[in-house]
PAZAKOL-835410 format. One record per residue (C-alpha): residue number from 1; residue in three letters; x, y, z. Coordinates in nm, 4 decimals, m for minus. Layout:
BEGIN
<zamar i="NUM" aa="ala" X="X" Y="Y" Z="Z"/>
...
END
This chain:
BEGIN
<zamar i="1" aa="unk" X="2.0342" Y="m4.6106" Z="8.9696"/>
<zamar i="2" aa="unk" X="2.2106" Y="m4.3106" Z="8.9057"/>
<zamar i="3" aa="unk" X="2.0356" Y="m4.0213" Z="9.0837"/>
<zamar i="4" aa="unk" X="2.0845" Y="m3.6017" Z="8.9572"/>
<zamar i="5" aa="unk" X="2.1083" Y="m3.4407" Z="9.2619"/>
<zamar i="6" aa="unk" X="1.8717" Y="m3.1166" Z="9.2700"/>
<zamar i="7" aa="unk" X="1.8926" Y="m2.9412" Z="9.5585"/>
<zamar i="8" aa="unk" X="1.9055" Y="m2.9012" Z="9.9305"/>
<zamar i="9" aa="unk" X="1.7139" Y="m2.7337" Z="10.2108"/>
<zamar i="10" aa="unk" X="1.8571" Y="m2.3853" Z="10.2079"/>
<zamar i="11" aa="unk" X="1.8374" Y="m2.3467" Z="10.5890"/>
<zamar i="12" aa="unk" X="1.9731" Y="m2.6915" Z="10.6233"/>
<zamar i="13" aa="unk" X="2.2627" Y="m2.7067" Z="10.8750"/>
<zamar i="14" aa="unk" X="2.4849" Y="m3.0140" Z="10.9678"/>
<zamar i="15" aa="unk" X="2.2196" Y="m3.2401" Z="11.0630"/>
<zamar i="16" aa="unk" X="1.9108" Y="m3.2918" Z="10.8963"/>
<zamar i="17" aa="unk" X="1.8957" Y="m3.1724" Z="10.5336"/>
<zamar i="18" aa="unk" X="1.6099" Y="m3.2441" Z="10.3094"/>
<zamar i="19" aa="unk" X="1.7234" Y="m3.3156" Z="9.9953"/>
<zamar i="20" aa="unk" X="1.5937" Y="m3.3923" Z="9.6194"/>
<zamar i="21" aa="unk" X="1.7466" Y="m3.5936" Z="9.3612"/>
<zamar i="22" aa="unk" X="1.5754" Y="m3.7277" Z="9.0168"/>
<zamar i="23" aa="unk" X="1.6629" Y="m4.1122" Z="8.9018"/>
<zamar i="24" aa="unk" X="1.8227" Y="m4.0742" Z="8.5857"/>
<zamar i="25" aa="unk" X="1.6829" Y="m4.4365" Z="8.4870"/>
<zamar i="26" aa="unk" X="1.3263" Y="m4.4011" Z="8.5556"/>
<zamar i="27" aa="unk" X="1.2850" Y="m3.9980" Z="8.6048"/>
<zamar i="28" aa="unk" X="1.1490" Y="m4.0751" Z="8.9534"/>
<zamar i="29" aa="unk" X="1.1864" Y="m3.8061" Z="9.2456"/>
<zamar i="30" aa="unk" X="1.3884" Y="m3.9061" Z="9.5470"/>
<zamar i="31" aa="unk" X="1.3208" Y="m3.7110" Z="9.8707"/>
<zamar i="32" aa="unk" X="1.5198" Y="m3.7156" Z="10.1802"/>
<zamar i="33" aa="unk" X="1.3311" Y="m3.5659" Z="10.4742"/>
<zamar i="34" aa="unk" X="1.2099" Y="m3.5597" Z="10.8211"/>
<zamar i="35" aa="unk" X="1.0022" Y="m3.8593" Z="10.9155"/>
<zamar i="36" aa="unk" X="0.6721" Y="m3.7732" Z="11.0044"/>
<zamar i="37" aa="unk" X="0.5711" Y="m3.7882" Z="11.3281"/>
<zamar i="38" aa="unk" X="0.2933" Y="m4.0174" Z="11.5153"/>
<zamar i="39" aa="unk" X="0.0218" Y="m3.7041" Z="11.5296"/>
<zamar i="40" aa="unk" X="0.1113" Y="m3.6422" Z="11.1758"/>
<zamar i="41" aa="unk" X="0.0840" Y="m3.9890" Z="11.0647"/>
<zamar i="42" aa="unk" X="m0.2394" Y="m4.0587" Z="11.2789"/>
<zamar i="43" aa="unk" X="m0.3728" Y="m3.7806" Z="11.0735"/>
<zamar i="44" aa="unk" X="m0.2997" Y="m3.9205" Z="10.7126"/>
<zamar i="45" aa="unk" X="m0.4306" Y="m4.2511" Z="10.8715"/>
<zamar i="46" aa="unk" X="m0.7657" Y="m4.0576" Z="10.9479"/>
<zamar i="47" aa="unk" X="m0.7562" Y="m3.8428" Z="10.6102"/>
<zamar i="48" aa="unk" X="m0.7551" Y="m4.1217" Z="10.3516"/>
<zamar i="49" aa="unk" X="m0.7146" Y="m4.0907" Z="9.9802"/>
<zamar i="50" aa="unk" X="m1.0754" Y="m4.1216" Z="9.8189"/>
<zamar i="51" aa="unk" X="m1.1308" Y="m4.4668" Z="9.7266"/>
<zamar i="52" aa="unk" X="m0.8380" Y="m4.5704" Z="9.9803"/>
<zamar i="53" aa="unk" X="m0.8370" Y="m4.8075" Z="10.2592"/>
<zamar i="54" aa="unk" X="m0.7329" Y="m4.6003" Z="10.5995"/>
<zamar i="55" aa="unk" X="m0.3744" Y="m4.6813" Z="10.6535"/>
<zamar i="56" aa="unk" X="m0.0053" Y="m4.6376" Z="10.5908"/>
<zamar i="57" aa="unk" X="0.1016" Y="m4.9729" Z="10.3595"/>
<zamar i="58" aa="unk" X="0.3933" Y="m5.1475" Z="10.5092"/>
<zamar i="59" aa="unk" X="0.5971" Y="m5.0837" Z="10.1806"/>
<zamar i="60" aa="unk" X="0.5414" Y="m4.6800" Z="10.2244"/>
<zamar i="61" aa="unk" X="0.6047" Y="m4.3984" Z="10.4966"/>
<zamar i="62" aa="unk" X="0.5057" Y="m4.0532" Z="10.5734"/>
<zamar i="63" aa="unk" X="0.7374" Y="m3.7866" Z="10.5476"/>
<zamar i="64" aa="unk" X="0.7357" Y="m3.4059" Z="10.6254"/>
<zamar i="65" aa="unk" X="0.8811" Y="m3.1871" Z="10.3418"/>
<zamar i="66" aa="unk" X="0.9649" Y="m2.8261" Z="10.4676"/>
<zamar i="67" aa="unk" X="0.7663" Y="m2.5618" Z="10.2844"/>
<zamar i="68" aa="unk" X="1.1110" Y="m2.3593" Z="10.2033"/>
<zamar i="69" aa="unk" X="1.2314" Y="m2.6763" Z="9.9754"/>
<zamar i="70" aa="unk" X="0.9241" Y="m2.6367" Z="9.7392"/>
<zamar i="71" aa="unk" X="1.1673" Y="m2.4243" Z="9.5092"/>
<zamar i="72" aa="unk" X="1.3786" Y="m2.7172" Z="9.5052"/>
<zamar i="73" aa="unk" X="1.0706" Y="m2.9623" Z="9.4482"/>
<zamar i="74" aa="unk" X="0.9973" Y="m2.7654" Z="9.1500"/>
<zamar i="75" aa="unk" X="1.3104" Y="m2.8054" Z="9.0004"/>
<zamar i="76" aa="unk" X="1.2855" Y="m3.1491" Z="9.0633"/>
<zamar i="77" aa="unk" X="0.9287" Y="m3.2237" Z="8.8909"/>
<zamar i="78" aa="unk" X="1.1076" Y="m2.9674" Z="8.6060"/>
<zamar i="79" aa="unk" X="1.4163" Y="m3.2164" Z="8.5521"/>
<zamar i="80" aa="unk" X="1.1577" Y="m3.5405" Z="8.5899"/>
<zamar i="81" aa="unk" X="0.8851" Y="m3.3979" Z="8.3079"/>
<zamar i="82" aa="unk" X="1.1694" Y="m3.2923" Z="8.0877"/>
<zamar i="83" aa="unk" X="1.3263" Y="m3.6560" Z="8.0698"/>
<zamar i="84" aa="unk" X="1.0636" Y="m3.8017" Z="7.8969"/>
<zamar i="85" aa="unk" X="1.1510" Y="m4.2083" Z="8.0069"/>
END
């Protein structure tokens, strides 16, 4: 799975650094990012998707994506759309 890297929280320092990449295979975003935490996930628990069952599947998590990398995000759904898997 070789992954494009994007781009990187701009006030990332030396620890902890949200990061993008795009799979080059299947044009899927990668996101590397601070884990959500319990009052955060409580509330996506209590906020379902319509037509959801309440609940985080075991096979997904919750993550917290910094509003300065949306720049970077939009890069990455750029690079995604424009492979055309």
């Amino acid at each position: 799975m070789p992954l494009q890297f994007i781009g990187i929280d701009p006030d990332t320092g030396k620890n902890g650094s949200p990061t993008a990449w795009v799979d080059q295979e299947t044009a899927d975003i990668v996101i590397q990012s601070y884990t959500a935490d319990d009052a955060t996930r409580t509330q996506c628990i209590q906020t379902p998707a319509p037509g959801h069952a309440p609940g985080i599947p075991e096979h997904e998590t919750v993550i917290r994506i910094p509003a300065r990398l949306t720049p970077v995000l939009r890069e990455a759904c750029d690079v995604a759309e424009r492979a055309q898997l």
